[in-house]
Structures are given as C-alpha cells and as structure tokens.
FINURO-291230 format. One record per residue (C-alpha): x, y, z; residue in one letter. Coordinates in Angstrom, 3 decimals. Each point is the difference from the previous one (the first is absolute). Example, Ala and Ser with C-alpha at 12.3 -4.5 7.8 and 13.67 -1.06 7.14 Angstrom:
// FINURO-291230
PT px py pz residuo
PT 12.300 -4.500 7.800 a
PT 1.370 3.440 -0.660 s
***
This chain:
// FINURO-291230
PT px py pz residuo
PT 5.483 2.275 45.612 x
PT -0.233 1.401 -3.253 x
PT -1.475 -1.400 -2.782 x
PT 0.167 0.598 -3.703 x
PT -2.492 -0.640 -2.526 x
PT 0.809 0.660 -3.920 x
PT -2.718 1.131 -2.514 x
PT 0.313 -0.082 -3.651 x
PT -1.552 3.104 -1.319 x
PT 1.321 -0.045 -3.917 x
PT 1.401 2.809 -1.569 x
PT -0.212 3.074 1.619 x
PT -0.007 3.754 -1.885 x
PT 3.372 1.931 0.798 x
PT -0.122 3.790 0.532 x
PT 2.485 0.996 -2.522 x
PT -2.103 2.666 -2.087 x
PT -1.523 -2.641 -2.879 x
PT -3.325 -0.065 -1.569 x
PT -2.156 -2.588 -1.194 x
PT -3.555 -0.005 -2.199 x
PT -1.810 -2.598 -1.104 x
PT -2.581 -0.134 -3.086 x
PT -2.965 -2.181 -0.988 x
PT -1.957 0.120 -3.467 x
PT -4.108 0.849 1.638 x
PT -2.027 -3.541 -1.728 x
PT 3.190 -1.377 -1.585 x
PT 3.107 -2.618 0.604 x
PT 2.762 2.816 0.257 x
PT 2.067 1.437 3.079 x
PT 3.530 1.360 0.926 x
PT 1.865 0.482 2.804 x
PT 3.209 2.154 0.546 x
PT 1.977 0.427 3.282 x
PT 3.073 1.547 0.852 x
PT -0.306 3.538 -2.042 x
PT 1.681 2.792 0.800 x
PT -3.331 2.155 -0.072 x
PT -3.581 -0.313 -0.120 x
PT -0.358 1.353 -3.472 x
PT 2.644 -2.631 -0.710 x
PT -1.865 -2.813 1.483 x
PT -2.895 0.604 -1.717 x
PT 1.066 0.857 -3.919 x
PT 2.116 -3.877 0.468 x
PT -3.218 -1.399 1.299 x
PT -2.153 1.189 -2.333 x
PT 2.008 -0.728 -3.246 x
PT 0.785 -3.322 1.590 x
PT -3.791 -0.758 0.280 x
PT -1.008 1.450 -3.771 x
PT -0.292 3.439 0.931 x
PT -3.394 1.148 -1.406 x
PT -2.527 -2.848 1.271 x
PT 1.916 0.189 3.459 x
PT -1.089 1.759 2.921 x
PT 2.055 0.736 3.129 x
PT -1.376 -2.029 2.765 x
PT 3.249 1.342 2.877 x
PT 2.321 1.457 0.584 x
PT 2.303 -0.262 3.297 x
PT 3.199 -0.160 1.430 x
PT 0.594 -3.008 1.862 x
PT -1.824 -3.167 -1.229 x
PT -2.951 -0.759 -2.440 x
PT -2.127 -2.659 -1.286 x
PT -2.930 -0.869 -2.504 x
PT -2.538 -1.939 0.669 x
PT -1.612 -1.526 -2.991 x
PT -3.252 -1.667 -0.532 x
PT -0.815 -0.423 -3.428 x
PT 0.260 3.247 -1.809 x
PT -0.985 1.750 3.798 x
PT 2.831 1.341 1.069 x
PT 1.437 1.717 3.301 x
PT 2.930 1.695 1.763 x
PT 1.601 0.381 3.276 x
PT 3.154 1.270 1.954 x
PT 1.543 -1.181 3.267 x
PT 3.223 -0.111 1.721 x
PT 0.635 -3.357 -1.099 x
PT -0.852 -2.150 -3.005 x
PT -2.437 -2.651 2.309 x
PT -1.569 3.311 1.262 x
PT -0.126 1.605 -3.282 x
PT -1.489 -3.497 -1.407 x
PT -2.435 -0.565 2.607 x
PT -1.421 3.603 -0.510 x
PT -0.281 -0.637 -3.560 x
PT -1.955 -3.390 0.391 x
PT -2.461 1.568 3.008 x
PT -0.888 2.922 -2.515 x
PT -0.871 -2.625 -2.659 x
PT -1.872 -3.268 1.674 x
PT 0.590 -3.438 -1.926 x
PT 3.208 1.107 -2.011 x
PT 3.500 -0.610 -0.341 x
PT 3.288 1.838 0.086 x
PT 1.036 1.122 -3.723 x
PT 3.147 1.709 0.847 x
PT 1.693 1.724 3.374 x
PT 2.706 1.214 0.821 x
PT 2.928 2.829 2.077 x
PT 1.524 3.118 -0.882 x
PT 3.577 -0.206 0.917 x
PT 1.603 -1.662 -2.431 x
PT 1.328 0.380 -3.524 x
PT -2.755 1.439 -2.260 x
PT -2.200 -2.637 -1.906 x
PT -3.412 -0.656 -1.239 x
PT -1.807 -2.850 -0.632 x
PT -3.451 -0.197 -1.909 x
PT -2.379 -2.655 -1.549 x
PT -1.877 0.940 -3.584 x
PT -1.440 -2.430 -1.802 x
***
C-alpha cells in the first residue's frame, strides 16, 4: 500500500534566470524589496531607489527566495528555496522579530518598500 501525504511549502523560487535584492535603511524605518529582474545590477538599482536610495543599504541579494526580518530598526536578510525557508532563515538570524517583507523571483518584476 501506498500512501500519500501532501505538504504545503508556499511559494517556491523558479529557475528561470531572475534576480532579486532587498534593502534596509541601517537605524531607520525604510526597506525595499525587488524580485523578478532580469539581472543583478537590475535587481539592485529597483531596490535601492524603491527603498530611498542613499540611507539604504543592500542587505541580499539572491535568486530564488528572500526575506527581512525586522525588529525595530535591526534588520536582517536571508535566501532559501522557498519563501517559509527563506522566512524562517530570516527570523533565526534575528531572535524576537517579525517578517517585514518576503518574497520569489519568478514572476513579473515588482518591488515593494515601506518609508515612513
């Protein structure tokens, strides 16, 4: 007998040649994300303007999934295959915070920031 078993395991990166980034302002309320670039270069300039380019920093870069984890004005990244793995990394890097943004490269290209 065979017996199947179905896990959930959110979005997962697809290998189609896209690039994300992700940006965080160092002490301040301001990050960007961008996925589905065409190249690195690409991912980064959208994240960075996204975020408010000069009082960002690039926090990752990567090709399948990201997140950032966010604790007050603490800030930091991860990759993974998938976006629970990617998430997961990002929280066990930065103990007591939450998820400010994740996401997958493989579909249409987007960002998505916070400034206050």
């Amino acid at each position: 007998m065979v017996v199947a078993k179905a896990v959930a395991v959110g979005p997962v990166a697809h290998a189609d040649g896209t690039y994300g980034a992700i940006y965080a302002r160092p002490g301040g309320p301001n990050w960007a994300i961008s996925l589905g670039q065409p190249t690195p270069a690409k991912a980064e300039d959208r994240a960075m303007v996204s975020c408010n380019h000069i009082a960002c920093d690039k926090k990752l870069a990567f090709t399948d999934c990201g997140a950032l984890a966010q604790r007050g004005f603490d800030y930091y990244a991860a990759s993974g295959p998938t976006q629970p793995a990617a998430e997961s990394a990002a929280l066990a890097g930065l103990p007591d915070s939450s998820i400010a943004t994740s996401g997958c490269n493989g579909s249409s290209p987007r960002e998505e920031n916070f400034r206050s």
